[in-house]
C-alpha positions in Angstrom: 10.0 -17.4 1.7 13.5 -16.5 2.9 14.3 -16.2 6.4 11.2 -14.1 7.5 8.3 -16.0 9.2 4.7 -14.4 10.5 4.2 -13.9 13.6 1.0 -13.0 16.4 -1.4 -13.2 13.4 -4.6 -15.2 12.3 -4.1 -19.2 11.8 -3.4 -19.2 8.0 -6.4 -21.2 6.9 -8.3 -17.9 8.5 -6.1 -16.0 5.9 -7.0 -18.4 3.4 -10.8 -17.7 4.2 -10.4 -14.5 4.2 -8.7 -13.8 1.0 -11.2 -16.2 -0.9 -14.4 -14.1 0.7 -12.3 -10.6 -0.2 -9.3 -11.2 -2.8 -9.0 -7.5 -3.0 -10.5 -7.0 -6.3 -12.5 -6.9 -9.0 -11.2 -9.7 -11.1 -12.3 -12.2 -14.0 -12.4 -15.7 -12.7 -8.7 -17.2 -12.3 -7.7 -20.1 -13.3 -5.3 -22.4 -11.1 -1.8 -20.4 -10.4 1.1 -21.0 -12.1 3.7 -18.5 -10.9 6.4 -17.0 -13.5 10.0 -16.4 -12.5 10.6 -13.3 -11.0 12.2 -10.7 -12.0 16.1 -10.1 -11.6 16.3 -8.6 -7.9 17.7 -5.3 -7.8 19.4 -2.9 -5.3 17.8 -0.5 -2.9 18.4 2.9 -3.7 18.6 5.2 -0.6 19.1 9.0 0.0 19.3 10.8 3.7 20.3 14.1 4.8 21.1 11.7 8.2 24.4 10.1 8.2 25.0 6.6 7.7 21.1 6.1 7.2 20.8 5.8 3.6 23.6 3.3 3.4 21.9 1.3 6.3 18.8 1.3 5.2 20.1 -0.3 1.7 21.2 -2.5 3.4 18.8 -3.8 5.3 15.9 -3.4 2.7 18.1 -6.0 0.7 18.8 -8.5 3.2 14.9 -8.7 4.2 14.9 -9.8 0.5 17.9 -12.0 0.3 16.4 -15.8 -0.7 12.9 -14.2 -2.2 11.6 -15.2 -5.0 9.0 -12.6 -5.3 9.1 -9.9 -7.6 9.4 -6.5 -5.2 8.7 -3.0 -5.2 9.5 -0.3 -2.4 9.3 3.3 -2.5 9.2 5.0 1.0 9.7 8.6 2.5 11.1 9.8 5.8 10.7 13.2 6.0 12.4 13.9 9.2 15.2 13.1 8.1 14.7 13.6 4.7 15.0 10.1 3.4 13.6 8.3 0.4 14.1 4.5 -0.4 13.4 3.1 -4.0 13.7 -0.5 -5.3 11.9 -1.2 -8.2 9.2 1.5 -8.2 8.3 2.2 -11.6 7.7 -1.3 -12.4 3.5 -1.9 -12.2 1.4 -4.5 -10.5 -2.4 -5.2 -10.4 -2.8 -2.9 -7.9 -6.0 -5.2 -6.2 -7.8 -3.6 -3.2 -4.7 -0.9 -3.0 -6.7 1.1 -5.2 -9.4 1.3 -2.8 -7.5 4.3 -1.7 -7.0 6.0 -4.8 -11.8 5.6 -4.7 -11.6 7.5 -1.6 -9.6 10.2 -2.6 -11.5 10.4 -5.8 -14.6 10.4 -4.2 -13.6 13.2 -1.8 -12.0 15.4 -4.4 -15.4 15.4 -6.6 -17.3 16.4 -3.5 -14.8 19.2 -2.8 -15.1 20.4 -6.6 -19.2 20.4 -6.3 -18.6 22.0 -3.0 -20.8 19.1 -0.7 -20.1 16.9 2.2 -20.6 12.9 1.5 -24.1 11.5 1.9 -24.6 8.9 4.6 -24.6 6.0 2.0 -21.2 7.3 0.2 -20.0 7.8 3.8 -21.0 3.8 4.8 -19.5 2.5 1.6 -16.2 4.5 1.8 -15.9 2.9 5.8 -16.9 -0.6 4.7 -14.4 0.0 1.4 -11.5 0.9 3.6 -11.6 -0.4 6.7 -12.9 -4.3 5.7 -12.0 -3.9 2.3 -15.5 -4.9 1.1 -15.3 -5.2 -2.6 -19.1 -4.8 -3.4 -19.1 -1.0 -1.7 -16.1 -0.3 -3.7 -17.9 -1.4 -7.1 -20.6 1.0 -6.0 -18.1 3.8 -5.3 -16.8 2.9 -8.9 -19.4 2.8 -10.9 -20.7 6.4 -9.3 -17.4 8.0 -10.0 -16.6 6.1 -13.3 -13.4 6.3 -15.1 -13.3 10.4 -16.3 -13.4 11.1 -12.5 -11.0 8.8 -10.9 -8.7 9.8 -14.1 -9.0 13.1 -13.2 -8.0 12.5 -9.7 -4.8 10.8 -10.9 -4.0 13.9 -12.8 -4.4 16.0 -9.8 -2.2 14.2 -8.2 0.6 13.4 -10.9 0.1 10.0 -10.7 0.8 9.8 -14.1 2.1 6.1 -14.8 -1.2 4.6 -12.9 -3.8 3.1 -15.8 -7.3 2.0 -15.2 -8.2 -1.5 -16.5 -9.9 -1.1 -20.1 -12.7 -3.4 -19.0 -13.1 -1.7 -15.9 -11.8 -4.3 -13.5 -11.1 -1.7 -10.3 -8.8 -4.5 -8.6 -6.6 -4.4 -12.1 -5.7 -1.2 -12.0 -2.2 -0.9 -12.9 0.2 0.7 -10.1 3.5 1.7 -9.2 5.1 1.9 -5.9 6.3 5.2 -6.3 2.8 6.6 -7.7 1.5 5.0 -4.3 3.6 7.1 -2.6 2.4 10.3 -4.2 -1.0 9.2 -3.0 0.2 8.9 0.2 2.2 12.2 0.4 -1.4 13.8 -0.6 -3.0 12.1 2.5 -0.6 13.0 4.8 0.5 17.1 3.8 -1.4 19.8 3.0 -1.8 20.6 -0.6 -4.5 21.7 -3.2 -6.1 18.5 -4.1 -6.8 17.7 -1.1 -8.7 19.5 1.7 -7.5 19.1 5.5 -10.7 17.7 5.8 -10.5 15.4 2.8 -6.9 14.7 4.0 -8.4 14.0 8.0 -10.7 11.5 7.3 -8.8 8.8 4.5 -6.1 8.9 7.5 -9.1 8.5 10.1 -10.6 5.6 8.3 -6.8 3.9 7.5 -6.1 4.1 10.9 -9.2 1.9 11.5 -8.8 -1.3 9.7 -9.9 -4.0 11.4 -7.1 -6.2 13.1 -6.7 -8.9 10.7 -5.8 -6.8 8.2 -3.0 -4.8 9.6 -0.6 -6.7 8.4 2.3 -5.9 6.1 3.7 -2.3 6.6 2.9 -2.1 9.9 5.3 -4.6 11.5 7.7 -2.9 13.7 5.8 -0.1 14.0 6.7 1.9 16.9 4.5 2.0 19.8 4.1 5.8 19.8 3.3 6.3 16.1 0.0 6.3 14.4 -0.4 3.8 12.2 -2.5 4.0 9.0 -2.5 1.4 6.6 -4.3 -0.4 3.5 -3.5 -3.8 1.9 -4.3 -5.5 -1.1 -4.0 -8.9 -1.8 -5.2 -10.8 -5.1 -4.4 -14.6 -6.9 -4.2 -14.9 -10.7 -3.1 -17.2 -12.8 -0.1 -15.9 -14.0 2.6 -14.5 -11.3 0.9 -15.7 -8.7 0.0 -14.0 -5.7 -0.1 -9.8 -5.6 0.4 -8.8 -2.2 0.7 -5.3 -1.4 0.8 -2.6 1.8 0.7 1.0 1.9 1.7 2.5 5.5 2.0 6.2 6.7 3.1 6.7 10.3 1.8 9.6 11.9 2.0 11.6 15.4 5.1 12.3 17.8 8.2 12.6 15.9 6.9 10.6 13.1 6.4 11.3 9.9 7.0 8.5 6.9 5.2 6.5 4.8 6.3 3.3 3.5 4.9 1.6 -0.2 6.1 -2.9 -0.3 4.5 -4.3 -3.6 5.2 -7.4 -4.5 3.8 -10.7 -7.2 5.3 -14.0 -7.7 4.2 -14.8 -4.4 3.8 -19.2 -4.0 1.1 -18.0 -1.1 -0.4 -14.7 0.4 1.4 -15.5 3.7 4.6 -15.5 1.6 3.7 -12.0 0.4 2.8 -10.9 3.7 6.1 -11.8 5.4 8.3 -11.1 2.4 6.6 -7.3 3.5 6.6 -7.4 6.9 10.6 -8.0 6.7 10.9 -5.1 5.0 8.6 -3.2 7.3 10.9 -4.2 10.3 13.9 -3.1 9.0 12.6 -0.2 8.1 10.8 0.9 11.1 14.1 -0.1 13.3 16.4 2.1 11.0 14.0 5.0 10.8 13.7 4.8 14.6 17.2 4.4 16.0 18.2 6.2 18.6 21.1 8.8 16.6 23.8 7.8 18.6 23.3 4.1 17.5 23.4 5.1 13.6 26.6 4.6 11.6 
């Protein structure tokens, strides 16, 4: 896809295992892919209070997409220097095992309004949900919440153009990039749906994915930052492959969070680099030294 190739990662027929045991949601049976045309690309639309940045970062965002095929959302946020990035980000997906974030907070805003800690089992299931993506403690998590709760979680946190699936497939929850964001804004600063404790242990558990799947809004990363991350990755038979990351990059001077979704996808690997392009040229512009900005 393009010019962007994986690299250091898993052998892809590892990948191919691994989205087959864990597609990253909770789907009807697909039938063989047959990808539709993506949509017409469009333009990165950048703001900074830094100068130069907003431009460069346009820029780059659209050459990691030049030759795609996929259809691409972004939405990120910089607050350090007070940048946002757009491309996209009203436009839904399937949100597949993205969502898985959006059962966490839920979960942990009902405990906060009955005023209890998770039990033991809710606390293995949200571990297992988030940090392997394991579908069947997500289902659980789910089916305890059911959809008035996790609705009233999106409310509480103006995530207003997310819908749950009317047959109450979790991984078909329909997203947007820039309600993503939102989510991750609540993970990472205080506010008043989310406790600091509520807050301290989504980023806790993010930050512990296992290693194969850290892939996607994590390359580039810089060494010093604190990366937490979730992915989501799901086949269908129309537009292909969903492939999607959610970053937030913590500690030392950073502080931004970064939102790729993306369909049309020929393969999952295609998905993942098409992301992890982005992710580069993001992290490098968001990290250059000031005297080497425009």
């Amino acid at each position: 896809m393009g010019r962007h190739r994986r690299i250091s990662r898993l052998p892809r027929t590892t990948l191919a295992s691994r989205a087959a045991l864990a597609a990253g949601a909770l789907v009807p049976t697909i039938a063989s892919v047959g990808s539709a045309h993506a949509a017409t690309p469009q333009a990165a639309i950048c703001t900074s209070d830094q100068p130069g940045l907003a431009d460069k970062l346009s820029e780059d965002i659209d050459a990691a997409l030049d030759g795609s095929t996929a259809t691409t959302a972004v939405s990120l946020h910089d607050r350090t220097t007070n940048t946002t990035c757009t491309l996209d980000a009203d436009r839904t997906f399937d949100s597949a095992s993205t969502v898985k974030v959006t059962v966490l907070g839920t979960l942990l805003w009902d405990a906060q309004q009955d005023g209890r800690a998770l039990t033991q089992e809710e606390k293995d299931r949200a571990t297992a949900m988030i940090t392997k993506s394991d579908n069947d403690a997500t289902t659980a998590l789910w089916k305890q919440l059911g959809a008035d709760k996790i609705n009233g979680f999106l409310q509480a946190a103006g995530m207003t153009d997310t819908v749950l699936d009317g047959e109450g497939h979790w991984g078909l929850t329909q997203i947007t990039a820039n309600d993503e964001e939102k989510l991750l804004n609540l993970v990472t600063h205080a506010n008043p749906v989310l406790s600091g404790d509520s807050r301290g242990y989504i980023l806790k558990l993010t930050s512990e994915v296992i290693p194969s799947q850290r892939w996607g809004t994590p390359a580039g990363a810089p060494g010093d930052a604190q990366v937490h991350v979730k992915n989501g990755w799901l086949e269908r038979a129309t537009n292909g492959w969903r492939v999607h990351s959610l970053g937030a990059f913590t500690g030392g001077d950073h502080d931004y969070t970064i939102t790729v979704l993306s369909q049309d996808n020929a393969t999952m690997d295609d998905g993942i680099a098409t992301i992890e392009g982005i992710a580069r040229a993001v992290h490098r512009d968001l990290n250059a030294p000031f005297d080497d900005r425009p």
